[in-house]
RODO-2510 file (C-alpha; in nm, 4 decimals, decimal comma):
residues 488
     n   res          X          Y          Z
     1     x     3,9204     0,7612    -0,1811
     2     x     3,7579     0,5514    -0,4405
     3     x     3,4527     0,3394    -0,3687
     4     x     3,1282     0,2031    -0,5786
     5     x     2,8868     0,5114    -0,7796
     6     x     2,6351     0,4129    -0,4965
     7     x     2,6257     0,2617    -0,1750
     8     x     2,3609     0,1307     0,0757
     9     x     2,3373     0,2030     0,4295
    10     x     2,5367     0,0116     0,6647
    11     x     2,6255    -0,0468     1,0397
    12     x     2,5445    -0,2275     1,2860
    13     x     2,1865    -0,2587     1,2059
    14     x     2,1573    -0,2938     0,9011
    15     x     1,7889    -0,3376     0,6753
    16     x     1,9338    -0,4901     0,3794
    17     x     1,6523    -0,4381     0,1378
    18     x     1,4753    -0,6804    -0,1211
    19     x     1,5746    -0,4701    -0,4393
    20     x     1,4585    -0,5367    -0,7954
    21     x     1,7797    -0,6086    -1,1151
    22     x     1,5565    -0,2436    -1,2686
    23     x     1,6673    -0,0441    -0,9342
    24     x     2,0062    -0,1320    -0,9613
    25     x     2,0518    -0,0516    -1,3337
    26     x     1,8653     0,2842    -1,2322
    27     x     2,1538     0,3436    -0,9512
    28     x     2,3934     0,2433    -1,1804
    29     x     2,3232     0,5041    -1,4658
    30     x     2,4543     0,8206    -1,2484
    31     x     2,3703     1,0042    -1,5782
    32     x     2,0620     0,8692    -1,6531
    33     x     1,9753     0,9732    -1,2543
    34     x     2,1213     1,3251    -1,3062
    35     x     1,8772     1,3758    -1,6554
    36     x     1,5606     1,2811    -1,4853
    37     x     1,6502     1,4924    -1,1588
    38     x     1,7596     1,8359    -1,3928
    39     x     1,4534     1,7460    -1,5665
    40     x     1,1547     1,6811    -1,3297
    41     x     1,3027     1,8159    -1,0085
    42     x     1,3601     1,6686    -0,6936
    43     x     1,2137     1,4422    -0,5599
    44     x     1,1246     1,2280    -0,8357
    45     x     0,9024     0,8581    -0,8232
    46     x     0,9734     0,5737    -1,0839
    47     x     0,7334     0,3162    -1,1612
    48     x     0,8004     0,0193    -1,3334
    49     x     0,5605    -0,1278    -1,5020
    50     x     0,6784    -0,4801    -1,5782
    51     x     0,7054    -0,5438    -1,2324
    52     x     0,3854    -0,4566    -1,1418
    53     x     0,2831    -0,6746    -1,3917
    54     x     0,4665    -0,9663    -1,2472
    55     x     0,3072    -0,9120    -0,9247
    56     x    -0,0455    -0,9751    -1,1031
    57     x     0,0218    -1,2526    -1,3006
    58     x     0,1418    -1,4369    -0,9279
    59     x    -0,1475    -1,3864    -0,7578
    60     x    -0,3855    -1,4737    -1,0506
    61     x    -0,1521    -1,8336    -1,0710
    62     x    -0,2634    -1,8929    -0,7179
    63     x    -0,6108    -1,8382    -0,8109
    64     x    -0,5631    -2,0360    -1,1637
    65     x    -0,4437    -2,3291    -0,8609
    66     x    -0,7371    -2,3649    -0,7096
    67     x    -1,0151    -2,2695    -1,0165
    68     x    -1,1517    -1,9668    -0,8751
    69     x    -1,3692    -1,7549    -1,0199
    70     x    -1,1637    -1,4232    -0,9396
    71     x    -1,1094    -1,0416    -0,9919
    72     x    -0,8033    -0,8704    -0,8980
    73     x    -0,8585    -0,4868    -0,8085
    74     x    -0,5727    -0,2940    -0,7703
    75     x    -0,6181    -0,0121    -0,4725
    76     x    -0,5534     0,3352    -0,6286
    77     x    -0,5586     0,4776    -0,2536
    78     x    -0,1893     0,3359    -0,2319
    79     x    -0,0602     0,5294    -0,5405
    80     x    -0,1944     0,8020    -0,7222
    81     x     0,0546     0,7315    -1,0795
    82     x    -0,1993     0,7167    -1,3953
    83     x     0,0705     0,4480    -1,5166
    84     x    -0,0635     0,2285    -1,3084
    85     x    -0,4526     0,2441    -1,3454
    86     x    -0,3356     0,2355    -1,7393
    87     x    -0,1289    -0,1055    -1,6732
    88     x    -0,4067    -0,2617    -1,4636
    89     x    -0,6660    -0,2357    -1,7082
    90     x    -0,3892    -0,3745    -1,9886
    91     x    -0,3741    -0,6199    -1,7792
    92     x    -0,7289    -0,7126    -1,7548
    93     x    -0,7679    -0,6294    -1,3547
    94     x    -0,9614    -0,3826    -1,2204
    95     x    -0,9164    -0,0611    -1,0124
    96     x    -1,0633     0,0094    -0,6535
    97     x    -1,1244     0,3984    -0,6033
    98     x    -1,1336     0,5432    -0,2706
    99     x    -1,2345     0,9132    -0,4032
   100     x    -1,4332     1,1041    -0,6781
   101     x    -1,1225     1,2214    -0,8474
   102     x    -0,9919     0,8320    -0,8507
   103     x    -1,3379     0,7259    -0,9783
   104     x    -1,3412     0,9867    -1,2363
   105     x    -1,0161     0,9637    -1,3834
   106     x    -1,0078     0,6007    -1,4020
   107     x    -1,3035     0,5839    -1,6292
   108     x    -1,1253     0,8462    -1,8418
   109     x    -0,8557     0,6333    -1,9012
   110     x    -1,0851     0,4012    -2,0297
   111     x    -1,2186     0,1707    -1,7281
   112     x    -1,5546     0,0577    -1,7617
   113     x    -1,8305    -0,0933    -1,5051
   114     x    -1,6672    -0,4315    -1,5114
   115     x    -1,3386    -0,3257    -1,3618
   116     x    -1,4257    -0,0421    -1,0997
   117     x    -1,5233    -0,0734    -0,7617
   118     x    -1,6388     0,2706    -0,5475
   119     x    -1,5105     0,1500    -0,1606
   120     x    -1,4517     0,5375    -0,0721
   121     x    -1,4709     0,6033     0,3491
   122     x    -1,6992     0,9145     0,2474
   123     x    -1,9515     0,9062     0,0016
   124     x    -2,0813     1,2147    -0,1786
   125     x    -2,3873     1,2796    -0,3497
   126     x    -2,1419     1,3726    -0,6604
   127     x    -1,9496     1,0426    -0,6148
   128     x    -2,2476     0,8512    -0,5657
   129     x    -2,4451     0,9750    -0,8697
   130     x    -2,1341     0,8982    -1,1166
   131     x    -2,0889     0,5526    -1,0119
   132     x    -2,4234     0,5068    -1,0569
   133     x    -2,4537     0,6625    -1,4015
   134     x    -2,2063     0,4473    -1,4773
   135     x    -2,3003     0,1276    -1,3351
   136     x    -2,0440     0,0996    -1,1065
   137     x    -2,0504    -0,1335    -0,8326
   138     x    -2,0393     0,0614    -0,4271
   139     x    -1,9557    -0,1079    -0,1384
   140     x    -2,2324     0,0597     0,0982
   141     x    -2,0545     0,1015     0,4795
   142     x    -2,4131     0,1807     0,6341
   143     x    -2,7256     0,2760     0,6522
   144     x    -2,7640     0,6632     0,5511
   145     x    -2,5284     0,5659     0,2258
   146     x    -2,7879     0,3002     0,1614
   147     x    -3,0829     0,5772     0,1953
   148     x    -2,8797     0,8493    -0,0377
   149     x    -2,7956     0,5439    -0,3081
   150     x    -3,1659     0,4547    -0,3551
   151     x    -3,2385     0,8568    -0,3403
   152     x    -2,9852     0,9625    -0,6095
   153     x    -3,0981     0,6082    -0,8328
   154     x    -3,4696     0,6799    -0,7841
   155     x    -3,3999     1,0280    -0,9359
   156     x    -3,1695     0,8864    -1,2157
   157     x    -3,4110     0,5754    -1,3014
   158     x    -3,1045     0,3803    -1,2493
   159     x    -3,0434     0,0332    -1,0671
   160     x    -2,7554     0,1227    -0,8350
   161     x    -2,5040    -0,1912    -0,7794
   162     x    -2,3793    -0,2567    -0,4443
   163     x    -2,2116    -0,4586    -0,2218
   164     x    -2,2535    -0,4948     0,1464
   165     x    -1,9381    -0,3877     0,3807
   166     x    -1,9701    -0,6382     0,6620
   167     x    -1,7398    -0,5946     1,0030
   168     x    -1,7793    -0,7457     1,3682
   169     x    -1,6452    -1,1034     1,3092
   170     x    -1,5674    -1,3010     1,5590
   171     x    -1,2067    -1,4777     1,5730
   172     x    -1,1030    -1,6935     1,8204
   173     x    -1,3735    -1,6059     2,0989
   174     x    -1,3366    -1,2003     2,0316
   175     x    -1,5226    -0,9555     1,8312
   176     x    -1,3330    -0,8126     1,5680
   177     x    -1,3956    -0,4135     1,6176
   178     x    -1,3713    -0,1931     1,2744
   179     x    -1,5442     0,1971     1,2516
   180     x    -1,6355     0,0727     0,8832
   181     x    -1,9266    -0,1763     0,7826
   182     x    -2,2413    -0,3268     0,8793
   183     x    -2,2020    -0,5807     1,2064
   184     x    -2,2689    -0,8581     1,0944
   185     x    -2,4453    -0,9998     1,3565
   186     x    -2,6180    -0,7233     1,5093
   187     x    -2,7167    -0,6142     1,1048
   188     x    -2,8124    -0,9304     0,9804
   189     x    -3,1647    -0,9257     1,0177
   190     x    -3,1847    -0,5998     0,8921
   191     x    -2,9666    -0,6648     0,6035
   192     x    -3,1755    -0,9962     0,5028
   193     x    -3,5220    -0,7805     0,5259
   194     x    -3,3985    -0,4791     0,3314
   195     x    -3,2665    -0,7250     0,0298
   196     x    -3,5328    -0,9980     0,0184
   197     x    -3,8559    -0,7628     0,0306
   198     x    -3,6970    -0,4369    -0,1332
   199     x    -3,9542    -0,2546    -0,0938
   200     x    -3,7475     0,0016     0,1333
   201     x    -3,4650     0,0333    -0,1847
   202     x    -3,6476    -0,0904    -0,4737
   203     x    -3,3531     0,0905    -0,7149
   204     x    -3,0553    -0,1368    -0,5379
   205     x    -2,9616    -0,4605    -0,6436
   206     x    -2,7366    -0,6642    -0,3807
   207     x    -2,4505    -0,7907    -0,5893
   208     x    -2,1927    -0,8978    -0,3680
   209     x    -2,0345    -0,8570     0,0087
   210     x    -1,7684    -0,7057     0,1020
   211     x    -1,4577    -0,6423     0,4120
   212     x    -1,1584    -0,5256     0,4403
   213     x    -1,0077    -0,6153     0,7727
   214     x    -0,7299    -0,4327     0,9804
   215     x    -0,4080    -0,6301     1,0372
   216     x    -0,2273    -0,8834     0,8455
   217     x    -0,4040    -1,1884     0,9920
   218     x    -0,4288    -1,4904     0,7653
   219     x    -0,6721    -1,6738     1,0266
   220     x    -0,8886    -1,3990     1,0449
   221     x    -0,9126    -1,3808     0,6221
   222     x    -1,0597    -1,6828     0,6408
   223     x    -1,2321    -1,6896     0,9338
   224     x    -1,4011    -1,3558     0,8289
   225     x    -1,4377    -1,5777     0,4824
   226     x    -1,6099    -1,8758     0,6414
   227     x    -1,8658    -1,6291     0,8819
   228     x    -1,9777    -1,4240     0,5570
   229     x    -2,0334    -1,7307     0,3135
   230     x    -2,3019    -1,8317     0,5737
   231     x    -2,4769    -1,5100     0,5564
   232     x    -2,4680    -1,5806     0,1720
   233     x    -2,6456    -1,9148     0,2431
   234     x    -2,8976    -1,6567     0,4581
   235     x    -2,9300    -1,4301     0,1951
   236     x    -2,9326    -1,6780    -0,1090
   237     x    -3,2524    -1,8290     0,1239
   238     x    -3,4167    -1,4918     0,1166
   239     x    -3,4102    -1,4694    -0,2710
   240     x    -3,0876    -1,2583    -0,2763
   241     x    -2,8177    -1,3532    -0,5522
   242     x    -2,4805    -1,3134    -0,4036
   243     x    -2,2264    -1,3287    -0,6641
   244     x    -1,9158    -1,2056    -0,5631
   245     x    -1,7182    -1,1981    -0,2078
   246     x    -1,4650    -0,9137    -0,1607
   247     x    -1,2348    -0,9725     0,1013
   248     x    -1,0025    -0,6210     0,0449
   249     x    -0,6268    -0,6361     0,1186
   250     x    -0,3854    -0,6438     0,3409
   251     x    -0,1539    -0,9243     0,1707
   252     x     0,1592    -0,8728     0,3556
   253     x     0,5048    -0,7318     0,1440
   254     x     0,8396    -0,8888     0,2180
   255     x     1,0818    -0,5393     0,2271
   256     x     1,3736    -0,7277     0,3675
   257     x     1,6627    -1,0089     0,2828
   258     x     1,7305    -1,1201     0,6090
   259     x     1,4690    -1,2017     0,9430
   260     x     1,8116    -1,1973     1,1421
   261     x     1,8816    -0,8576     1,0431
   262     x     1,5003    -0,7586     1,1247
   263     x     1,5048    -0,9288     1,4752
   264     x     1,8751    -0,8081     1,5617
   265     x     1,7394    -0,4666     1,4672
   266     x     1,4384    -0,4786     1,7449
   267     x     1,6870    -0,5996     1,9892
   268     x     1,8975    -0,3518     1,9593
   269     x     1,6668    -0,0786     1,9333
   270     x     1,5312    -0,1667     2,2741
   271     x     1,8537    -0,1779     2,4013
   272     x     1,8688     0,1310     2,3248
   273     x     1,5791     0,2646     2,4583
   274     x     1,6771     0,0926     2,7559
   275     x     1,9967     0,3420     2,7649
   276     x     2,2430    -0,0088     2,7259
   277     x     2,3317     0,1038     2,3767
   278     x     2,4159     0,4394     2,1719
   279     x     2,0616     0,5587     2,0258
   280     x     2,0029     0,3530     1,6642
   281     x     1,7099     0,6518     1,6138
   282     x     1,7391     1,0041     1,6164
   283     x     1,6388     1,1397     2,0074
   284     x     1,6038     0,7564     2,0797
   285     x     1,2376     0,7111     1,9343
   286     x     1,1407     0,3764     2,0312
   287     x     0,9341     0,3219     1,8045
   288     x     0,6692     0,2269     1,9756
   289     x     0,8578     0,0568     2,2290
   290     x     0,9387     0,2298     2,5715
   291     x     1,1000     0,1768     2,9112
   292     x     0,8431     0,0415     3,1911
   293     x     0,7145     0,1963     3,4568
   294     x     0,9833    -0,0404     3,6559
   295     x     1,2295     0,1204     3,4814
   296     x     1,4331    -0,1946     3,3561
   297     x     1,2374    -0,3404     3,1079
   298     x     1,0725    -0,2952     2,7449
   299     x     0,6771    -0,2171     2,6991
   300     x     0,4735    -0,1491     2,3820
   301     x     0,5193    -0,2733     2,0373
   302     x     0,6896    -0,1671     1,6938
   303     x     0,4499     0,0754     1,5611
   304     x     0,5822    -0,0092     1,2063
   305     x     0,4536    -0,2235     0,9260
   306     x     0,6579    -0,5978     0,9632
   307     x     0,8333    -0,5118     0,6928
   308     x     1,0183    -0,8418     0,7094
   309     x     0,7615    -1,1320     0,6296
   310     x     0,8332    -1,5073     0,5429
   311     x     0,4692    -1,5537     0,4328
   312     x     0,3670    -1,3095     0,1340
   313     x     0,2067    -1,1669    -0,1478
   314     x     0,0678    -1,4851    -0,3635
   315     x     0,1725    -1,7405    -0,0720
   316     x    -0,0191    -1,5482     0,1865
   317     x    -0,3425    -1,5136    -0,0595
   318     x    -0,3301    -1,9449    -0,0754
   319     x    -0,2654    -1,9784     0,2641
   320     x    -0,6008    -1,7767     0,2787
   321     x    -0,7398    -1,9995     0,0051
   322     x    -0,6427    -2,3465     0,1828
   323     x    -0,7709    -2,2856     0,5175
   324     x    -0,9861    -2,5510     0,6714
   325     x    -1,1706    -2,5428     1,0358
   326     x    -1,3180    -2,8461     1,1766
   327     x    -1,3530    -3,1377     0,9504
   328     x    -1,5218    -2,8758     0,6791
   329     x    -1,3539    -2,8710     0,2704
   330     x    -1,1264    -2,5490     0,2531
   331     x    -1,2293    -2,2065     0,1699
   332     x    -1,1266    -2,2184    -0,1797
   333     x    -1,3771    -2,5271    -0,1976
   334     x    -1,6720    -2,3503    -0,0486
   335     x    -1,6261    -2,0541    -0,2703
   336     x    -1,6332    -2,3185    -0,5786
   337     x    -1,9417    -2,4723    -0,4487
   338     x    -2,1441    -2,1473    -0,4063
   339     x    -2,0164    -2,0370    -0,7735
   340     x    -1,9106    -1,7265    -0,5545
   341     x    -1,6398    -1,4864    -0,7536
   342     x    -1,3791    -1,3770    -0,5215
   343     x    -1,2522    -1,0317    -0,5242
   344     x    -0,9335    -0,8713    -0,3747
   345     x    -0,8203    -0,5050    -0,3402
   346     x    -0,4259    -0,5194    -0,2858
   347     x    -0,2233    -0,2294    -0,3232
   348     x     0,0967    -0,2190    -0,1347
   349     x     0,1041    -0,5788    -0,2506
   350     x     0,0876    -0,5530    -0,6424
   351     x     0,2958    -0,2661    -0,5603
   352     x     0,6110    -0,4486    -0,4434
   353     x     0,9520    -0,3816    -0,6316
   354     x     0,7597    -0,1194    -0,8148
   355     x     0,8558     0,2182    -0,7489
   356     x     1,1880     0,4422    -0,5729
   357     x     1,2272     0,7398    -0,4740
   358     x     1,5321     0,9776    -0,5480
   359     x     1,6092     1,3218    -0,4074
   360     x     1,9345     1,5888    -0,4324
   361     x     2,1585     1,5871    -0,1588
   362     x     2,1196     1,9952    -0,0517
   363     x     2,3572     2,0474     0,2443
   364     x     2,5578     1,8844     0,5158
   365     x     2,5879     1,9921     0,8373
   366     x     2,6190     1,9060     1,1662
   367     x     2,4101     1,9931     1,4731
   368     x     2,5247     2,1181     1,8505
   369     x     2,5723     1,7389     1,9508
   370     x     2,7675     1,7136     1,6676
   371     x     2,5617     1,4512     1,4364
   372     x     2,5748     1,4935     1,0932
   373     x     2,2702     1,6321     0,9172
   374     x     2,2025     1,5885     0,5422
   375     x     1,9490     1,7705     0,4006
   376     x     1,7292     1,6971     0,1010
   377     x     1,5538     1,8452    -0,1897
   378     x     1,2132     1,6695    -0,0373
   379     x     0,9989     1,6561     0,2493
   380     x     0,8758     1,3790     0,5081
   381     x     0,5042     1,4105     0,2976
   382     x     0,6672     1,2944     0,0264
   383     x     0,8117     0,9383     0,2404
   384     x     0,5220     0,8836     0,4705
   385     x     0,2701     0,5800     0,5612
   386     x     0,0837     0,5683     0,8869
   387     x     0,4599     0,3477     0,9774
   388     x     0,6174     0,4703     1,2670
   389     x     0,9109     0,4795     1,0128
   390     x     1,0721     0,3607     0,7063
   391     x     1,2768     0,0884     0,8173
   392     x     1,4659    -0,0033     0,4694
   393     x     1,8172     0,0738     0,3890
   394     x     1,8221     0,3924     0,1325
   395     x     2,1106     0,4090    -0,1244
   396     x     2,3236     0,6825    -0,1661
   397     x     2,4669     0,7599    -0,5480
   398     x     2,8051     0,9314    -0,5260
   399     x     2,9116     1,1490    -0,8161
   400     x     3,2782     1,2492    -0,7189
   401     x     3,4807     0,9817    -0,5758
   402     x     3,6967     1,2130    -0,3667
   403     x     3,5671     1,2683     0,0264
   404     x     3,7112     1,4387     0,3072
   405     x     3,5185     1,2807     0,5487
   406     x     3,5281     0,8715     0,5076
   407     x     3,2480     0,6696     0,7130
   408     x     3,0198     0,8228     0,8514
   409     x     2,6612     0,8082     1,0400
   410     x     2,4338     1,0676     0,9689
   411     x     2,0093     1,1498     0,9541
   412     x     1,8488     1,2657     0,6313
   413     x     1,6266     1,5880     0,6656
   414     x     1,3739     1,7541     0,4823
   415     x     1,2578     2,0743     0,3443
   416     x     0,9706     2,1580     0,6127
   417     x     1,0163     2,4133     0,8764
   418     x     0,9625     2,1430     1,1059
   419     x     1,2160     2,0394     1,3647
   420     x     1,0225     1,6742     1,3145
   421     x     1,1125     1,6526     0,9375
   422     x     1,3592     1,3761     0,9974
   423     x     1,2834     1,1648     0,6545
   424     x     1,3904     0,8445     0,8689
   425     x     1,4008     0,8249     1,2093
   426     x     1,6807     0,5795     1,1989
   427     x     2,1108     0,6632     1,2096
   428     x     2,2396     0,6055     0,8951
   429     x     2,5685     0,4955     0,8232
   430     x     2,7325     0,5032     0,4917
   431     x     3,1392     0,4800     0,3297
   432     x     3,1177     0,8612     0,3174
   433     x     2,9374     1,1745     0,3433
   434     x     2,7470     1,2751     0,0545
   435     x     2,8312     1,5874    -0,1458
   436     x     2,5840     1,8514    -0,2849
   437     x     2,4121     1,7461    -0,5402
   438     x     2,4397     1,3624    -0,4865
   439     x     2,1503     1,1342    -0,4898
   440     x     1,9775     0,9508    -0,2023
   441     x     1,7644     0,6587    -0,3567
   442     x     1,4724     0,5003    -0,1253
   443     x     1,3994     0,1541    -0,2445
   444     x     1,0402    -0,0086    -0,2671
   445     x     0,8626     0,3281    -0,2542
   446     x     0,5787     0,2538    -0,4526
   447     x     0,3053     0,1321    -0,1386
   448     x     0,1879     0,3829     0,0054
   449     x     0,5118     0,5424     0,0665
   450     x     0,5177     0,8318    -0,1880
   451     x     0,1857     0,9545    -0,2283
   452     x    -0,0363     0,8755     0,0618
   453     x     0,0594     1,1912     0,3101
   454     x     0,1894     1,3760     0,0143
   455     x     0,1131     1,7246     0,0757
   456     x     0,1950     2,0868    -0,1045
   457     x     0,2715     2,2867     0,2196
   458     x     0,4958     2,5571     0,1547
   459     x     0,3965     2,5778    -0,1912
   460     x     0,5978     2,2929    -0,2714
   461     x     0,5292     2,1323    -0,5607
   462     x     0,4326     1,7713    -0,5431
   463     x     0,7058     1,5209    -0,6527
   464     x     0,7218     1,4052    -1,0270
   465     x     0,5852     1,0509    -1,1143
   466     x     0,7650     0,9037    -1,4116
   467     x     0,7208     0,5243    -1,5291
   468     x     0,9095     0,2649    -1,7127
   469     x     0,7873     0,0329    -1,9436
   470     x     0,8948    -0,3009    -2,0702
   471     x     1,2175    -0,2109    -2,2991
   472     x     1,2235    -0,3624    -2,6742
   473     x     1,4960    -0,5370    -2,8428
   474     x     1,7698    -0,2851    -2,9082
   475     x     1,5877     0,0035    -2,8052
   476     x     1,6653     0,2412    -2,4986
   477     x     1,5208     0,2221    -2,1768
   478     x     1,2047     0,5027    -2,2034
   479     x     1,1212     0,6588    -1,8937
   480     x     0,7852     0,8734    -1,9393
   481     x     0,6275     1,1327    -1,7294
   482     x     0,2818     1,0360    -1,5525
   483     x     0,1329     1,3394    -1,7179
   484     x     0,2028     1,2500    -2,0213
   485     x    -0,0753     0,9928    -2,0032
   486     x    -0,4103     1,1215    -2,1510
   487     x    -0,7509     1,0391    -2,1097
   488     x    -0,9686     0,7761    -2,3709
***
């Protein structure tokens, strides 16, 4: 039986995914696959660097557009890779750290005050004291982080830089709820008294505001926009001298070719969950969705990321950009006007087409229902978001052309003792059933995907992040290991 070196998942729901000319050479190269894998183990993560450059250079055209005054800050939180911070600050954009450790190895690979941001949930008294020291801006989420900044800067004889985390906007008649951030209504007096007299944190200077807002909403970007330039006004009144606006992320990703593949996909899984069709998951998880108390109908939602988007990355940041309300100019405009730099924190986003994921095919088997079973040389931490599930076609590479068993549907399992280690929840269906030792690719890894629930239970040892870096004329393609990075 002869048939391509790799082949996607197919059926009849298929997730065609939105894959990058650099993945396909990768798949291509069975050799090149089986060198990195006998070298680094399995799983390993590729990054490649040229495309996350791309993704920078379109969203700082869209600001270019308009004339903004603007600072990209790519999100460490969604990948942990050293490449990356290394490629940002080549690139002239910044880095947003969510922990000590980011903080502290970004400035050893040689960021400096002008392109770091501190936005961590938790703030130590360790974390707080080295942003400080080094003049690093913090996004203060409330009160008691406000009380231990001016404590740790009084002792220091430091001026700690902050910005102001603001939540509670209100979109379309409703209050938006968020556990982070000040409320910006029932704050604001507070906020305006603190920064004008500063007598109760005379070692804080207000540079900036800040939110970061759940969701993918475009309207509620700018609306959020629009409420917190008026507080600038406020504040600007009071003596304060707002110069930047941080609006976070949250740029929505394409993942897919085709919407009707997407929608067919949610039809039929409810269909399935509705008992009309063979399950599409494994033990017919919905999802999210789920039969009705009535018994004949669909409740509840996808509880996925909408992994197929018309709108995205640079057109979703100017759709942001051009929104108008009333008969008032457009945000851009009212940024320009206030001489207000804007600041964004994408990850997922400037991580699109960036990184894969490939793991050893370890066994076959099938279970008491007879479904095949194809275990890997990873684990579920190592292809997990806070997504319900994964829902992009994988590739499998085939190293012997000769099968016994031709098409086939099957799950992919992991290494956990764990009877919920299912790497994706959805049937698989491929040409043929994988051998030992054959590859399984995951495409568009990079966001959040590899890293973010990564964890070393079992003693397993964390997957190896290589990256790849714009080839030269005539010279091989160079994939390096993450470690191999050192510190300025």
């Amino acid at each position: 039986m002869k048939s391509l070196s790799y082949s996607k998942s197919n059926g009849q729901y298929p997730l065609t995914p939105v894959t990058n000319p650099w993945m396909i050479d990768i798949m291509a190269e069975t050799d090149l696959v089986k060198k990195l894998i006998k070298n680094y183990k399995s799983p390993v993560n590729l990054h490649h660097i040229p495309s996350f450059e791309h993704n920078i250079d379109s969203f700082q055209e869209v600001f270019k557009k308009y004339n903004i005054d603007s600072r990209i800050y790519f999100a460490r939180k969604a990948n942990k890779s050293k490449s990356l911070v290394k490629a940002a600050l080549d690139f002239e954009i910044g880095v947003d750290t969510a922990s000590f450790n980011e903080l502290e190895q970004s400035i050893k690979l040689g960021a400096n005050s002008e392109y770091l941001v501190l936005t961590a949930a938790i703030k130590t008294s360790e974390m707080l004291k080295l942003a400080i020291q080094n003049n690093v801006v913090i996004i203060i989420d409330n009160h008691d982080e406000l009380k231990l900044t001016q404590k740790i800067a009084k002792e220091l004889n430091i001026i700690a830089l902050i910005g102001i985390r603001l939540s509670g906007f209100i979109v379309a008649g409703k209050k938006l709820y968020s556990r982070f951030g000040f409320d910006i209504e029932g704050e604001r007096s507070r906020l305006k008294l603190w920064f004008s007299q500063k007598s109760e944190f005379p070692n804080i200077l207000l540079k900036g505001l800040h939110f970061h807002l759940d969701g993918y909403s475009i309207v509620q970007r700018a609306e959020a926009i629009l409420q917190t330039l008026q507080f600038v006004d406020e504040l600007k009144a009071c003596g304060c001298n707002i110069t930047f606006l941080d609006i976070g992320g949250g740029i929505l990703v394409n993942y897919l070719e085709s919407k009707k593949e997407w929608e067919d996909f949610q039809t039929g899984l409810q269909l399935a969950v509705l008992e009309e069709k063979p399950p599409l998951t494994f033990k017919n998880n919905g999802l999210g969705f789920k039969i009705a108390e009535t018994g004949n109908s669909i409740e509840g939602n996808l509880k996925t990321y909408p992994y197929f988007n018309e709108i995205n990355g640079p057109e979703f940041l100017e759709q942001i950009l051009t929104y108008t309300k009333d008969s008032n100019p457009p945000v851009h405009e009212l940024l320009n006007e206030r001489n207000i730099q804007l600041r964004i924190e994408p990850g997922r986003s400037l991580l699109n087409g960036v990184g894969l994921t490939i793991a050893t095919v370890a066994h076959r088997k099938q279970d008491a229902n007879g479904t095949w079973l194809v275990g890997l040389e990873m684990n579920m931490s190592q292809l997990k978001s806070s997504s319900a599930d994964f829902l992009v076609d994988p590739y499998i590479i085939y190293q012997n052309s000769e099968s016994d068993i031709g098409s086939v549907e099957l799950f992919f399992t992991g290494a956990y003792c764990l009877e919920q280690d299912i790497l994706l929840k959805r049937k698989l269906s491929f040409p043929k059933l994988p051998d030992i030792g054959d590859f399984v690719v995951f495409v568009n890894t990079g966001g959040y995907m590899m890293h973010f629930y990564e964890t070393e239970a079992h003693l397993f040892e964390l997957s190896t992040n290589l990256y790849i870096q714009e080839a030269k004329d005539n010279e091989p393609l160079q994939i390096l290991a993450d470690d191999s990075i050192s510190n300025i």
